[in-house]
N, C-alpha and C positions, 0 to 999 in steps of 0.2 A: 305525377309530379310529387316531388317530397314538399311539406311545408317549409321546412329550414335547409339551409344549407349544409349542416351539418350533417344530414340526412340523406345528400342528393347523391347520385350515381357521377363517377368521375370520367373523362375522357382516356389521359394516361395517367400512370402511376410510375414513381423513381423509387428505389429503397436505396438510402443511403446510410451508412455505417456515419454515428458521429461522437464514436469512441477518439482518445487521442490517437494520431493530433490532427484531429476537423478542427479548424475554426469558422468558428460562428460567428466572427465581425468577417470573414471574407464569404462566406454564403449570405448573408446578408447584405454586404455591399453589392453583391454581384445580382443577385436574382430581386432584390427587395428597394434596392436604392439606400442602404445604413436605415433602415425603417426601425427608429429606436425602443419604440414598445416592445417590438421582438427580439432586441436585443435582452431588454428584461427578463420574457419568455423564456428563450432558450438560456440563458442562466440559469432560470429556475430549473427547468430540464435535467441541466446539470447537478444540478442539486437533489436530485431526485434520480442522479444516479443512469442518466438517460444514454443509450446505446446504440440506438435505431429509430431513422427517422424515414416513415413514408410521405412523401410530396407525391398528391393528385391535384392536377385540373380539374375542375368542376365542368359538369353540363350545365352552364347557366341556364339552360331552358327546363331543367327538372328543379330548380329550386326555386318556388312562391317568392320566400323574402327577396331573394335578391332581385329575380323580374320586379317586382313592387318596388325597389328601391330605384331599378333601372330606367322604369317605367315615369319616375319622379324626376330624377336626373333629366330625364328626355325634355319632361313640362321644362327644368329649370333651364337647361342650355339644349337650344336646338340644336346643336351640331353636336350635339353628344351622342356619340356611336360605337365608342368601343371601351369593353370590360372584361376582364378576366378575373377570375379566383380560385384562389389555391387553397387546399387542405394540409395543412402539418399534421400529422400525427406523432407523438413520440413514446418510446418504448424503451421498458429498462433491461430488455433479450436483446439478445445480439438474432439475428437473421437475416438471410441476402437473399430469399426468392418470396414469390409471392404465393408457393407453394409452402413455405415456411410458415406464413402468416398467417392462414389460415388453422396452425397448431397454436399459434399464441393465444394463450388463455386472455382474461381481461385483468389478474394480478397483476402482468406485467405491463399495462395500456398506462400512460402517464396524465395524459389529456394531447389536446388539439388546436389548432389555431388556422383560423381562416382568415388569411389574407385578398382582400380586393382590391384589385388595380385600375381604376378610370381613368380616362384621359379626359381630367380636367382643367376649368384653367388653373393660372399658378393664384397663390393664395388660400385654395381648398386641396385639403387632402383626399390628392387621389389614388395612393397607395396606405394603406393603413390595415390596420388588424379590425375586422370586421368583426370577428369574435372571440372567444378563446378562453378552455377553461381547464384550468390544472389546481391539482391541491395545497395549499399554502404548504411551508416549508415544516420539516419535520421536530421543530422544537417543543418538548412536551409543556412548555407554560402559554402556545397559541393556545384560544378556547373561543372557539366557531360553532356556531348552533345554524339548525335551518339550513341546512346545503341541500343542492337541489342533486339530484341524479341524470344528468345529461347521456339521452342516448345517441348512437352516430354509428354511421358506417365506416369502415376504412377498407377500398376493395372489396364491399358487399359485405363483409365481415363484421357484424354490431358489437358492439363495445360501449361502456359505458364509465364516466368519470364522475363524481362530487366535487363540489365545488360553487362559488360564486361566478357567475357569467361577467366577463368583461370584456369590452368592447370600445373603438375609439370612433370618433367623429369625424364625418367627411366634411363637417364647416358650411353644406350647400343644404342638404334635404335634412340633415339633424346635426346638433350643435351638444354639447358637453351633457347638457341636463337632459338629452332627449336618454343618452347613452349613462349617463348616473342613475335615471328612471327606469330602466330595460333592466338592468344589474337588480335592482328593488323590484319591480312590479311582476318580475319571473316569478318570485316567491311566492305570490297570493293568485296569477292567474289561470282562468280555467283551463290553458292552452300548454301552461308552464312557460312561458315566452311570450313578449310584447314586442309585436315589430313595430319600425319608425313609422312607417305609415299608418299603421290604426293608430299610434301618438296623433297623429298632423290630423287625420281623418276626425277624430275626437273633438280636436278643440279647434276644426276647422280653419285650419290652417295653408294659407295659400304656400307651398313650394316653393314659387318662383323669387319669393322674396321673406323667406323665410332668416330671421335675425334674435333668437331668445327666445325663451321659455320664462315667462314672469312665474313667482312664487305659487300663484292663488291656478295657475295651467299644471303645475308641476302636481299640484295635491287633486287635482279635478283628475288627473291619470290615474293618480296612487287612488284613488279612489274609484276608478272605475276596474281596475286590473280587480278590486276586490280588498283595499286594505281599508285602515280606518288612519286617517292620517295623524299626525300631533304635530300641527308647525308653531314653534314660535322662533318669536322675530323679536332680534335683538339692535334696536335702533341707536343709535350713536347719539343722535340726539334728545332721543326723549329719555328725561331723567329716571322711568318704570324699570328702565332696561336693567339698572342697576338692582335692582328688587327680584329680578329673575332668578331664580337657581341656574347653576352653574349648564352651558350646552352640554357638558358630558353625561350629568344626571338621564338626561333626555334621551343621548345616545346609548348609555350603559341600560336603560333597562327595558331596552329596545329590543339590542342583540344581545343581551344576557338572555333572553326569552327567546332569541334563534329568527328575529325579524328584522333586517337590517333599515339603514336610515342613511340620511343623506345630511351633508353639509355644504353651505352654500358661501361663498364667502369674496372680499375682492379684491382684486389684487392693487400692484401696483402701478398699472397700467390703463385704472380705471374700468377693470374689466369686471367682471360674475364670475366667476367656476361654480361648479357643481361636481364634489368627488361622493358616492356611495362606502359607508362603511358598515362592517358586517360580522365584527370580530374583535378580541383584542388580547392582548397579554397581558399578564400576571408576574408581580413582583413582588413574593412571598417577604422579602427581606427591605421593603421599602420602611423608610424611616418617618415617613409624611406623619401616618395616622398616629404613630405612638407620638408624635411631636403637637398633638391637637390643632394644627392649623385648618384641618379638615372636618372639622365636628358642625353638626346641625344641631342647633337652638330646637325645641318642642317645649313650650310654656316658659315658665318661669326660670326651673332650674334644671332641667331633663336635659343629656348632652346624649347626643348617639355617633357610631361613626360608619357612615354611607360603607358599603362592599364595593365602591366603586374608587376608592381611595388608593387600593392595592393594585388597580389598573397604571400599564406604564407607557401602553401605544393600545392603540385603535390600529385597525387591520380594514385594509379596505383597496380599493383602485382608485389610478388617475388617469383616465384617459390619455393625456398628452405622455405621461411615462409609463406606464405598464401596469401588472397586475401585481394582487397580494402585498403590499406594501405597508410596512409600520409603521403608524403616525405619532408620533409623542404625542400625548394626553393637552400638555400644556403649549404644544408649538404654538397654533392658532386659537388668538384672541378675539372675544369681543368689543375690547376699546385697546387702542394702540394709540400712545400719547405721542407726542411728535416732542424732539431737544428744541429746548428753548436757544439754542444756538443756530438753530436748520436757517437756512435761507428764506428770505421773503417771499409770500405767495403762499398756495395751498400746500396741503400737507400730503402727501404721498402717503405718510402712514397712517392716516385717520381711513383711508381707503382699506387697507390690508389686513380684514376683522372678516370673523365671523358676522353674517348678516342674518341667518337664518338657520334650524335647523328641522327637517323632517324627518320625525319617527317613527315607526311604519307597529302597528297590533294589528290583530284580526277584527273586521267589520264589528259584530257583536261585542267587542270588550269598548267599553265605552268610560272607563276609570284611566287615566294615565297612571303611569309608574313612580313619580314621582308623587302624586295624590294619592297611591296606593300605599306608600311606604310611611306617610304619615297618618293614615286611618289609623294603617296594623299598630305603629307606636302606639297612638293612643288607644287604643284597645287593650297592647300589652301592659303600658301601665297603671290603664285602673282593674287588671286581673293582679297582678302582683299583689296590689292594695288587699285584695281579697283574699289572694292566696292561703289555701289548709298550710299546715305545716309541713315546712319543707327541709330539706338537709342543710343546715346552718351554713356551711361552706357556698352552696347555690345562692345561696340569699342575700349571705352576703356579695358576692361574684356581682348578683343581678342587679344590683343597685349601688355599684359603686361608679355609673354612668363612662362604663369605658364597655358598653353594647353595640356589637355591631349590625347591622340588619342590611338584607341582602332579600328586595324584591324579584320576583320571576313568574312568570306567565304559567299555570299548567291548568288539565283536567282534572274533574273530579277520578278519573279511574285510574290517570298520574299518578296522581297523591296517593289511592290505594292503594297502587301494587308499590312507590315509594314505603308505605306504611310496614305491608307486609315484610318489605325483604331487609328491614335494616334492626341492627344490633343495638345496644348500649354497647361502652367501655367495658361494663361487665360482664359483658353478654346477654343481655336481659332483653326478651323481644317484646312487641308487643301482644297483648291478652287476644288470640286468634278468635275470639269470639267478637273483639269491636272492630278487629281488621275485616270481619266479614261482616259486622254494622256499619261500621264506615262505605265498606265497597256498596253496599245496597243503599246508602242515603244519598252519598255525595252524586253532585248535580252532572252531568254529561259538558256541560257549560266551560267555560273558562273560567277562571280564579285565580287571585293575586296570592302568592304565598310569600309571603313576608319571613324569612327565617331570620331566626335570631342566635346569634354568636356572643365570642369574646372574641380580642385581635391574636391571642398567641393559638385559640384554637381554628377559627379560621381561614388563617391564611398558612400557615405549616400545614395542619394534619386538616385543610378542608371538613371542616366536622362545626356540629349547633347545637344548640340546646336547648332550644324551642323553635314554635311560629304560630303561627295568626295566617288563615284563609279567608278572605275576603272578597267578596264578588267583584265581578270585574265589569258587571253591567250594572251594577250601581253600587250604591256605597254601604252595603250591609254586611255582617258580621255573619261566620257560615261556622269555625270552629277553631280550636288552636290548642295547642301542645305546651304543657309546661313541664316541666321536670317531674316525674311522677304522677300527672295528669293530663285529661284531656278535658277542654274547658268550654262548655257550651252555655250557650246567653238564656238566662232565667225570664228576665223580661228587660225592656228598653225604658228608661225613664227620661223626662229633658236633661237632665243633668249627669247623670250617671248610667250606664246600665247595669247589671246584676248577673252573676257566673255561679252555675253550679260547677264541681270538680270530682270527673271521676276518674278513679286509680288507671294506671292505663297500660304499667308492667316496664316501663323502661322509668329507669331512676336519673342515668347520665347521656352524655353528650352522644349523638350519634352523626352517622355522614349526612353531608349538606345532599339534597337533591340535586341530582344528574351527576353525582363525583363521586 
């Protein structure tokens, strides 16, 4: 038996051409019931240029999850007896045998989507997209990190796609957050996949009457799949909420590090959702940050501006609509005030907030990103203070409090070959003798690297002019970059610490990490 379905051996197989003019709202009506997630899908398909589509039957007896899932269904309704599932696969070759298919290389494999059909009763989803994963859409300012590598057969034939796993809920044996958590806990687990059943198996969970996933289940998974969770909870009523940094902070330096996070929030029907995001876009030309509405306070008179400012959606899924989907940054709020003209009674929109957010690091990094980004500030500016003399124009740049800092999760052997392989403006590299002190000190470990910018260089030409490393398992000082040097800690005092500075061979700004 295969573990996944995606994996299992089919009964029959169709290849069907879905060049114009197929359309995909009448194969869907006809074989799916208008099953609207896949109408999403196969848009995307199309977008992606898609030509050829093979539909197999599964042997449900060779696929683990779905027995498990089937097995669960049985516990919830006895009379539960019949299931089928399909495999979509799509392809941007055109091909009509399945002697063709066997030349299609994996260039041209788009991703897949397995559909399963129960016969259940009405109120639960018995036809739904069980899985399904294809690459968000081809816009060069999407910026996705952490994609997993999904292997699968089609007709024996293995292939494999990148991507975020999405999946929708059949309402009876798992509900929204089981399937926002499967999307997250693939990332960190030993298996690369977390079925519904080791979820319910975990936290003990009866089947038969199975109704929500509270917050404090949702992180005891995220925590067992292998992450280290970060939830905070933003209460409507308690006045702290308002003290909180903003949920995006939490989400931005989550998946800026390539680990993605969940948002939880309620709607207007008194209900919970739970959507996973995992990505987001970038809007070089946004006019937020030069507008200062977006600046962080650090002491007295220090102003910096978050890298997450240039963000303009969040990229993520919804179970109830489909995948890869853009969220405006700003759509979903934490407090939603109700007109003072609404009708009497409660307030429908005091419901419809943000209630929680989960961000997902690795077990061992034990600093949040948002606790990360203010260490490295204040590191960065009592090294300026100390700073040898530096090129007037830098100095001044560096302290005229329009800095922008942009935390990220890497290795110490990360950072080295970052070290090695980047230029100045002038071309000026760094002294190949600390590039190979560097690679032989820095820790195996993870590390918060704080890089430091300005907004015109940035967000145009992606490019920095310093940063600050900082441990990620606790809160110490490891080494950092400034314009002509590299600045390591002399000694720790209560008050201050103290930096020596040594030359380091690059004078100006070079490319930010991973760009």
């Amino acid at each position: 038996m295969a573990p996944f379905s995606r994996l299992a051996r089919s009964n029959s197989l169709e290849i069907i051409s879905i060049a114009k003019p197929f359309s995909n709202f009448d194969f869907i009506e006809i074989n799916f019931g208008g099953l609207l997630p896949l109408r999403r899908i196969m848009s995307q398909v199309r977008q992606h240029q898609g030509l050829t589509m093979v539909k197999e039957e599964l042997a449900l007896e060779d696929a683990d999850d779905l027995c498990e899932e089937n097995a669960d269904l049985k516990k919830r309704f006895q009379n539960f007896s019949d299931s089928k599932a399909f495999r979509l696969s799509f392809f941007s070759a055109a091909f009509h045998s399945e002697r063709e298919l066997t030349d299609i290389g994996n260039s041209d494999f788009i991703g897949y989507a397995i559909i399963k059909c129960d016969d259940l009763p009405s109120g639960f989803n018995g036809t739904r997209v069980y899985e399904s994963v294809l690459p968000t859409s081809r816009h060069d300012n999407n910026y996705i990190k952490g994609e997993q590598e999904w292997a699968c057969y089609i007709a024996g034939n293995p292939m494999t796609v990148k991507g975020y796993l999405y999946a929708q809920q059949n309402g009876a044996t798992n509900v929204c957050a089981h399937v926002a958590l499967r999307t997250v806990a693939a990332r960190f687990h030993k298996d690369g996949d977390m079925t519904y059943g080791e979820m319910n198996r975990l936290l003990n969970i009866d089947v038969t009457r199975i109704n929500g996933l509270n917050q404090e289940q949702m992180v005891q998974i995220l925590e067992a799949a292998g992450a280290h969770c970060i939830k905070i909870e933003y209460n409507a009523n308690d006045p702290k909420t308002n003290q909180l940094p903003p949920f995006q902070k939490y989400l931005y330096g989550s998946i800026e590090s390539g680990f993605p996070a969940i948002i939880c929030f309620g709607t207007s029907s008194h209900n919970y959702h739970a959507i996973p995001v995992f990505g987001h876009t970038f809007n070089e030309d946004t006019w937020v940050p030069n507008a200062a509405i977006a600046y962080f306070q650090v002491g007295a008179s220090t102003r910096y501006i978050p890298s997450e400012s240039w963000l303009s959606t969040f990229i993520g899924h919804d179970d109830n609509c489909g995948s890869n989907f853009c969220i405006p940054r700003d759509y979903l709020y934490t407090n939603k005030y109700c007109d003072s003209m609404s009708t009497p009674g409660p307030c429908v929109k005091r419901e419809e907030r943000v209630s929680c957010v989960l961000a997902t690091i690795p077990k061992t990094v034990k600093v949040n990103p948002v606790r990360a980004e203010l260490i490295g500030v204040k590191y960065l500016f009592e090294m300026l203070k100390q700073l040898p003399a530096l090129s007037g124009a830098w100095q001044h740049r560096l302290t005229q409090n329009r800095l922008v800092l942009r935390p990220i999760l890497v290795t110490g052997p990360d950072y080295a070959d970052h070290l090695s392989g980047i230029s100045d403006w002038d071309n000026h590299s760094i002294h190949p003798a600390w590039a190979n002190i560097i690679r032989k000190i820095m820790p195996n470990d993870y590390l918060w690297l704080i890089e430091l910018s300005v907004p015109e260089l940035f967000a145009v030409n992606k490019r920095k002019v310093a940063e600050v490393l900082v441990r990620a398992d606790a809160q110490g000082f490891v080494l950092a970059r400034l314009p002509g040097y590299f600045v390591l800690q002399a000694k720790q005092t209560p008050d201050a610490p103290t930096f020596v500075f040594v030359p380091s061979g690059i004078q100006n700004h070079v490319p930010l990490y991973g760009c």
